[in-house]
TORMARRO-401178 format. One record per atom (N, C-alpha, C): residue in one letter; x, y, z. Coordinates in steps of 0.05 Angstrom, whole numbers, plus 5000, padded with zeros to 4 digits. Layout:
N
AXYZ;...
END
This chain:
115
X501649765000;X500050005000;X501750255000;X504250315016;X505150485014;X506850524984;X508150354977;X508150314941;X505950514929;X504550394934;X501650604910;X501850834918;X501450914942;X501051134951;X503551344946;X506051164946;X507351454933;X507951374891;X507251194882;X507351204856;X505751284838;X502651084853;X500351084836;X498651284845;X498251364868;X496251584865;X497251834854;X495751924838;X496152224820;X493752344839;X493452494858;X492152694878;X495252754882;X494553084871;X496653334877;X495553324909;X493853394927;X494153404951;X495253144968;X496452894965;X497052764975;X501152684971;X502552864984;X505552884978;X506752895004;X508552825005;X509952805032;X509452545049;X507452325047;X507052225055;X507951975072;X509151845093;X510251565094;X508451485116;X507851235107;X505951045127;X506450935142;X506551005171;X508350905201;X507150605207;X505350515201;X503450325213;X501050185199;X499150085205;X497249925201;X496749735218;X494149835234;X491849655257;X489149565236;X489149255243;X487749195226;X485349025248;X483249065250;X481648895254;X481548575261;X480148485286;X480348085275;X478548095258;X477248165257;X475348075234;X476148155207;X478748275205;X479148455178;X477448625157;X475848735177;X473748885158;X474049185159;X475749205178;X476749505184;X481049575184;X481749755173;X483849775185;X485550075177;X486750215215;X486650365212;X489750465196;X490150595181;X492950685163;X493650995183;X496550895202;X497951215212;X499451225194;X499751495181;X501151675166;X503151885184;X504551895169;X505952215181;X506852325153;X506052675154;X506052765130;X508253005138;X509853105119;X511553295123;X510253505116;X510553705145;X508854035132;X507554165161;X506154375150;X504254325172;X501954235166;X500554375189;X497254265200;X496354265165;X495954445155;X494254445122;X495054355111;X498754165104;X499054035089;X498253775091;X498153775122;X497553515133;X494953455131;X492153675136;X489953645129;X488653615100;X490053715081;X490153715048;X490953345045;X493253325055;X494453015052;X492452915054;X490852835083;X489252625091;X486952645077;X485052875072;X483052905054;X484352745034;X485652725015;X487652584990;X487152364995;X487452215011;X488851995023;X486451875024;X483051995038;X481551875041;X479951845020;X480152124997;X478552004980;X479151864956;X482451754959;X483451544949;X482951324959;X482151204983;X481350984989;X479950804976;X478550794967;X476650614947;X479550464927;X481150654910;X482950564900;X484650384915;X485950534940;X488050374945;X486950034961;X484050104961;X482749764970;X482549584951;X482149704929;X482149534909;X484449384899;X486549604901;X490049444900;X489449254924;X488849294957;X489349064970;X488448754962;X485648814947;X483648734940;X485348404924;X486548644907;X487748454877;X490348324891;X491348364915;X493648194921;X492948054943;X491248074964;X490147894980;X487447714975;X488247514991;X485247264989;X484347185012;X481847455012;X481347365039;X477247455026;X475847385049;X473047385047;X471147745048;X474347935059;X472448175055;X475148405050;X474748535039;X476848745036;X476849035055;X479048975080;X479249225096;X477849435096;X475849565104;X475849825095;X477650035109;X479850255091;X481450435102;X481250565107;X481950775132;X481650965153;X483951095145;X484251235151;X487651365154;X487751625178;X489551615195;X490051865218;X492151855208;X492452195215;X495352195224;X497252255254;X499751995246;X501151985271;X502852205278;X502952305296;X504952545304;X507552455323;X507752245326;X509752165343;X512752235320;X512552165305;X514952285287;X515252585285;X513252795284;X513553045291;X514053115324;X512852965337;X513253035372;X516353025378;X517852775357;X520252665368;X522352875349;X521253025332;X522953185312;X522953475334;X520953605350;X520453745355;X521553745382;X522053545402;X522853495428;X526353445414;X527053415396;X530253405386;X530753675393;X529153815377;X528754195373;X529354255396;X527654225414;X528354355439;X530854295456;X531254015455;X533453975473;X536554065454;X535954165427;X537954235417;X538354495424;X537254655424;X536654985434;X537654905461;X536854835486;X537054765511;X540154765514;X541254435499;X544554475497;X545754695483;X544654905468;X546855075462;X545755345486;X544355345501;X543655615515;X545155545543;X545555285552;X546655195578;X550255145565;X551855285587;X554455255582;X555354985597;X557054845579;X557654625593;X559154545622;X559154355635;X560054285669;X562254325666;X564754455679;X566554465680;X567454235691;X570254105688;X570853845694;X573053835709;X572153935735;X573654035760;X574853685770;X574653525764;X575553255772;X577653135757;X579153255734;X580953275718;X583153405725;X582453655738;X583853885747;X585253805778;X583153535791;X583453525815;X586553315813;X585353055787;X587652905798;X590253015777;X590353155761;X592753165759;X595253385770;X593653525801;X595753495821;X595753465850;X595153205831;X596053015859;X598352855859;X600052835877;X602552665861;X602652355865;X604252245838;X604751995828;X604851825851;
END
């Protein structure tokens, strides 16, 4: 699925996209697709609109490669844990350059001390 999604779908609003996941149902009649889209909130809201009203398509690709008695129907959210974890980098990178580093007074200690 993620194959199609970045080759075969032609929806200009659906770009940036990579598919973190897939929860699928026991009964397989449902399953949910996390995305994470690069951008912000509107690119990300443009994407998933894309995304969903490509669905029909991309069930039908599952359709034609699996054998099973009902074909998924697809959901798609998007996951933010890839943005949370890009954004908590952000900060602790700012953090280490605004804090000056420990001085390494235990270096200083043993070399005079004698042999």
């Amino acid at each position: 699925m993620a194959t199609s999604i970045l080759t075969e779908l032609r929806d200009p609003r659906v770009k940036d996209v990579t598919v973190i996941g897939v929860e699928i149902d026991s009964d397989m009649r449902n399953a949910k697709v996390r995305v994470s889209v690069m951008g912000d909130e509107k690119q990300q809201a443009l994407s998933l609109r894309g995304l969903q009203n490509s669905a029909g398509y991309l069930q039908s690709k599952i359709a034609a490669r699996i054998d099973t008695r009902y074909t998924p129907r697809l959901t798609f959210k998007i996951d933010k844990g890839l943005n949370n974890a890009i954004e908590v980098s952000r900060i602790l990178e700012g953090l280490r350059k605004e804090t000056p580093p420990p001085s390494d007074d235990t270096t200083a200690d043993a070399s005079d001390e004698p042999s």
